[in-house]
LODREN-372928 format. One line per field, with one value per residue (C-alpha): residue in one letter; y negated, x negated, z negated. Coordinates in Angstrom, 3 decimals, decimal comma, m for minus. Each point is the difference from the previous one (the first is absolute). Example, Ala and Ser with C-alpha at 12.3 -4.5 7.8 and 13.67 -1.06 7.14 Angstrom:
REM residues 2
rest c(a  s)
v c(4,500  m3,440)
u c(m12,300  m1,370)
w c(m7,800  0,660)
This chain:
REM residues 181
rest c(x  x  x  x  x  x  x  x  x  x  x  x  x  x  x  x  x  x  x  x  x  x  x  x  x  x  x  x  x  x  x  x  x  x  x  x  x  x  x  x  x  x  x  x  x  x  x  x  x  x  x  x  x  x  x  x  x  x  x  x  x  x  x  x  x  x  x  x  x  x  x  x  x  x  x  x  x  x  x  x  x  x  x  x  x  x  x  x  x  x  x  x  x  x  x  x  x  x  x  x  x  x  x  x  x  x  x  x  x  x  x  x  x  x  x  x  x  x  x  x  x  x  x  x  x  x  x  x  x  x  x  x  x  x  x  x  x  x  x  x  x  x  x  x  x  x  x  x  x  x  x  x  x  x  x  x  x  x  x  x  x  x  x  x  x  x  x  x  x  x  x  x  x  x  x  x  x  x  x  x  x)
v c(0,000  m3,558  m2,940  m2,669  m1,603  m3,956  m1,867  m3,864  m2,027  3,144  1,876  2,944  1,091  3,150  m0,769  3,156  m1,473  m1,578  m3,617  1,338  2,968  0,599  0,165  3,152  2,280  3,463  m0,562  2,594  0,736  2,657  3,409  m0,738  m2,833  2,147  2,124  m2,818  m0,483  3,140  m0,017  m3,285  0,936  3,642  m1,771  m3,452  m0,529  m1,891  m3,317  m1,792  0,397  2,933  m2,292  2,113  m2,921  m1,896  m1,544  1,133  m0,089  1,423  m3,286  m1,506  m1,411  m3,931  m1,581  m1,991  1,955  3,090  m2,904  m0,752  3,355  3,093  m1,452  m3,007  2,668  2,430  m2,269  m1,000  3,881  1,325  m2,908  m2,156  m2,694  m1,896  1,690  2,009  1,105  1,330  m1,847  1,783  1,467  m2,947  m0,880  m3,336  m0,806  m2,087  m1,640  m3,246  m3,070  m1,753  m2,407  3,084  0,032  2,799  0,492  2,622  1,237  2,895  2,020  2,687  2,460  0,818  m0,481  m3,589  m0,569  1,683  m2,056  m3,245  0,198  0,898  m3,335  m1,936  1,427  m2,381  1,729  3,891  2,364  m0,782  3,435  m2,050  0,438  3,652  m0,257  m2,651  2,273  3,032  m1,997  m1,345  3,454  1,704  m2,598  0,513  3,754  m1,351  1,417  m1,819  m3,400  1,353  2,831  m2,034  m2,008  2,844  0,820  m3,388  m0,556  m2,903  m1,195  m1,269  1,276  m3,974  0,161  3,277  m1,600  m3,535  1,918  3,429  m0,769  m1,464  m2,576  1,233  m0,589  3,340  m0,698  2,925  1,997  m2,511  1,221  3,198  m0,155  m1,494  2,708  m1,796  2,738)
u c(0,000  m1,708  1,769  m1,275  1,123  0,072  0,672  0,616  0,667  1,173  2,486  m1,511  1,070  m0,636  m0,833  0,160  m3,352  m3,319  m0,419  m1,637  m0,710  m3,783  2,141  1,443  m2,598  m1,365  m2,317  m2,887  m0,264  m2,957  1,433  m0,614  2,452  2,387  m0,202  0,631  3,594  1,030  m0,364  1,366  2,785  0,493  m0,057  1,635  3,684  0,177  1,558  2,677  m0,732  m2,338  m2,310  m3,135  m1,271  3,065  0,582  1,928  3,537  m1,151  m0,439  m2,492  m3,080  m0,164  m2,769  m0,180  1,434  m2,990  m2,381  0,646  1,469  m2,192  m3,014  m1,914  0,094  m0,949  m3,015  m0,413  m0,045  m2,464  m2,335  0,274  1,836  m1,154  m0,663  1,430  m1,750  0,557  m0,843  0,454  3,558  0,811  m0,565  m1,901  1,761  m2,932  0,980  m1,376  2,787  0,657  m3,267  m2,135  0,000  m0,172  3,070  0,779  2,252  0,627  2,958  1,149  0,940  m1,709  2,813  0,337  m3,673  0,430  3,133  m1,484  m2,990  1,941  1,998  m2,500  m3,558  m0,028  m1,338  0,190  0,540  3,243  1,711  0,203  m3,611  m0,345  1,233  m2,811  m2,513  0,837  m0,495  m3,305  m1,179  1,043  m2,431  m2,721  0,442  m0,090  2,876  0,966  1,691  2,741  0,612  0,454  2,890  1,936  m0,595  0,493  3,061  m1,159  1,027  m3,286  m3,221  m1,430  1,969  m1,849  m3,299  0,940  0,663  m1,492  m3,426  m2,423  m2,923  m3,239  m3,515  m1,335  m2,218  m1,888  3,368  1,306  m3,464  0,412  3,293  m1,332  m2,569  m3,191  m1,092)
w c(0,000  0,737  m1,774  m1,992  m3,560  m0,139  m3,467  0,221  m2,812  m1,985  2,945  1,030  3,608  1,935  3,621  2,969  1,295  m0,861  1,250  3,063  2,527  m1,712  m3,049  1,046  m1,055  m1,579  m2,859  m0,242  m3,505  m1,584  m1,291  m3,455  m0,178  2,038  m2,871  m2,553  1,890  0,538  m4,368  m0,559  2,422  m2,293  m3,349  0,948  1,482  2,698  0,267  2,536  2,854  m0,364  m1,916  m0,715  m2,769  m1,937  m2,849  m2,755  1,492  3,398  1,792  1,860  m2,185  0,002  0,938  m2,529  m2,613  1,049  m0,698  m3,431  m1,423  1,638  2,662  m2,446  m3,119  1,816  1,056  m3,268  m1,484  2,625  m1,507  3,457  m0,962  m3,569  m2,830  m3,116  m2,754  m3,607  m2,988  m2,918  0,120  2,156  4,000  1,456  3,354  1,921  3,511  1,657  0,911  3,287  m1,126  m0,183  m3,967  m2,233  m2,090  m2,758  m2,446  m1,956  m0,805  m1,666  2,575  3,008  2,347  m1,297  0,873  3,503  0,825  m1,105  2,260  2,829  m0,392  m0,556  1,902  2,750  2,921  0,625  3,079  1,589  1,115  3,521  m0,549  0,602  3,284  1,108  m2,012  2,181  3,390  m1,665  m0,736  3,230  2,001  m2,504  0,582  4,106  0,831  3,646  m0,564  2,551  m1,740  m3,651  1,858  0,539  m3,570  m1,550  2,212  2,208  3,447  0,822  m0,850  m0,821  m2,606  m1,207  0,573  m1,747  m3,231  m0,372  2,139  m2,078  1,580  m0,782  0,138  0,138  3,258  0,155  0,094  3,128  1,481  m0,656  1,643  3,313  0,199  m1,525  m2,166)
């Protein structure tokens, strides 16, 4: 099935088709996370609209709501995203502010500590993020620019090279490349 899910100013909408024909697209994904699903999938219900991933009442996740209640404490659990620590029988919640100072406070459960960075670290991975990560690392790994369009799910291949291409100085590769070995 190829659809899309679109959420603007809080309305979540199911559309038949991505914004456009590259959208329509297979995803190759590696056998162990094909095995992930097929668990998930066994041990989880699926939602409306044969949701795989929902939220507690079988809808579609949020956006916004995924931010703040599972993707920024999840960031900040796996240590990527501020800090928590214990203190004694308590927990220090560490995160820097929008002026790049360090805040803390401490709390008595670690929950509290976890939720309280993730409101208030001021940077972090964006789940958005991921996506421009994979394109990143597919043309590190040099997997053909044409072939990370079809992939990524975009018309025209500039587009691939204006965000997943990196510039580099690496001469002696470009050398390399041209045949001067």
């Amino acid at each position: 099935m190829i659809r899309t899910v679109t959420e603007v100013a809080g309305h979540v909408e199911f559309k038949a088709f991505p914004k456009s024909r590259a959208g329509r697209r297979s995803i190759p994904i590696p056998g162990w996370l094909v095995n992930e699903l097929v668990s998930h999938i066994e041990d989880y219900e699926q939602g409306a609209n044969g949701l795989i991933f929902s939220n507690e009442v079988g809808g579609p996740l949020r956006r916004t709501l995924f931010r703040s209640r599972v993707w920024r404490p999840a960031l900040v659990r796996a240590g990527l995203l501020g800090e928590v620590s214990e203190v004694g029988d308590k927990f220090e919640a560490v995160w820097k502010n929008a002026e790049g100072e360090v805040e803390s406070e401490v709390f008595s459960k670690y929950e509290q500590a976890v939720r309280m960075v993730a409101r208030s670290e001021a940077v972090g991975v964006r789940f958005h993020d991921l996506r421009d990560m994979f394109g990143t690392w597919l043309a590190d790994d040099k997997v053909p620019p044409h072939k990370i369009a079809v992939v990524m799910g975009h018309e025209n291949v500039a587009t691939t090279y204006q965000h997943y291409i990196r510039k580099t100085d690496d001469h002696d590769a470009v050398r390399r490349a041209m045949g001067d070995d």
